[in-house]
N, C-alpha and C positions, 0 to 999 in steps of 0.2 A: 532409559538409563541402563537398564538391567541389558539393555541387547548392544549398547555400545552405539546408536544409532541416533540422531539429532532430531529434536522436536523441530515440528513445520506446522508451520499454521497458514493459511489459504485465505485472503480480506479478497471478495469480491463484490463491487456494486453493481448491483444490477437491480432494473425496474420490476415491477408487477407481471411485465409483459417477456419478461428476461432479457430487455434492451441492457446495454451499458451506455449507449448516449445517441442521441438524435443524429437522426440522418444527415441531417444537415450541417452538424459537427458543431450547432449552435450551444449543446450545452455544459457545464461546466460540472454540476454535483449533482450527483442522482439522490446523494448520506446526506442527512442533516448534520448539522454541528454537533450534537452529543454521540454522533457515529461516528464520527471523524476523530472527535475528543479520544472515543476509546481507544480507536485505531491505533491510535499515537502510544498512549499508553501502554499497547502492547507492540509495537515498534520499539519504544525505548525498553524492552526489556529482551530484544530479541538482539541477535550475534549479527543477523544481518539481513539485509530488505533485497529484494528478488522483482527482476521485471525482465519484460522484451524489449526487443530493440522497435518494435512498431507504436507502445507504448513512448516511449524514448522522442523518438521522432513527431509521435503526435501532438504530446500533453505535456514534454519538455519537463518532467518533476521532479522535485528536488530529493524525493527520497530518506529527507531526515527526516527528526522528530523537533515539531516544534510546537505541537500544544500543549505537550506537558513541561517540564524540568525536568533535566537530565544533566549526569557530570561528562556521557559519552555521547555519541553517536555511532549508530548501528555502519558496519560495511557496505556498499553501494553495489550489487552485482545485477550486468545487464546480460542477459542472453540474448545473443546474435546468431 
């Protein structure tokens, strides 16, 4: 605040092994539900949700916030 500059916060799943998902593109969640739950929680508190365009393409996401309540929804920004 003090430098004029925007909080960023960085949600990465990844495995024990630092996979993010099977080779085989079989799987779908690496987080359980109470990781996911937070996620969100702190999604709906942020200005806006940040991804790639290979993410995009792959896992198709929706981007919002929908396990908690919220009166907003965060901006949607893909990097291409």
């Amino acid at each position: 605040m003090t430098r004029g500059r925007p909080w960023l916060r960085l949600k990465v799943a990844a495995s024990l092994d630092g996979k993010t998902a099977l080779n085989n593109g079989v799987s779908q969640w690496i987080t359980g539900p109470d990781a996911r739950r937070d996620a969100h929680v702190w999604r709906a508190r942020s200005g806006a949700v940040l991804t790639g365009i290979g993410t995009v393409k792959d896992d198709n996401p929706r981007l919002t916030v929908r396990e908690v309540s919220t009166t907003r929804q965060p901006l949607r920004v893909v990097i291409d």
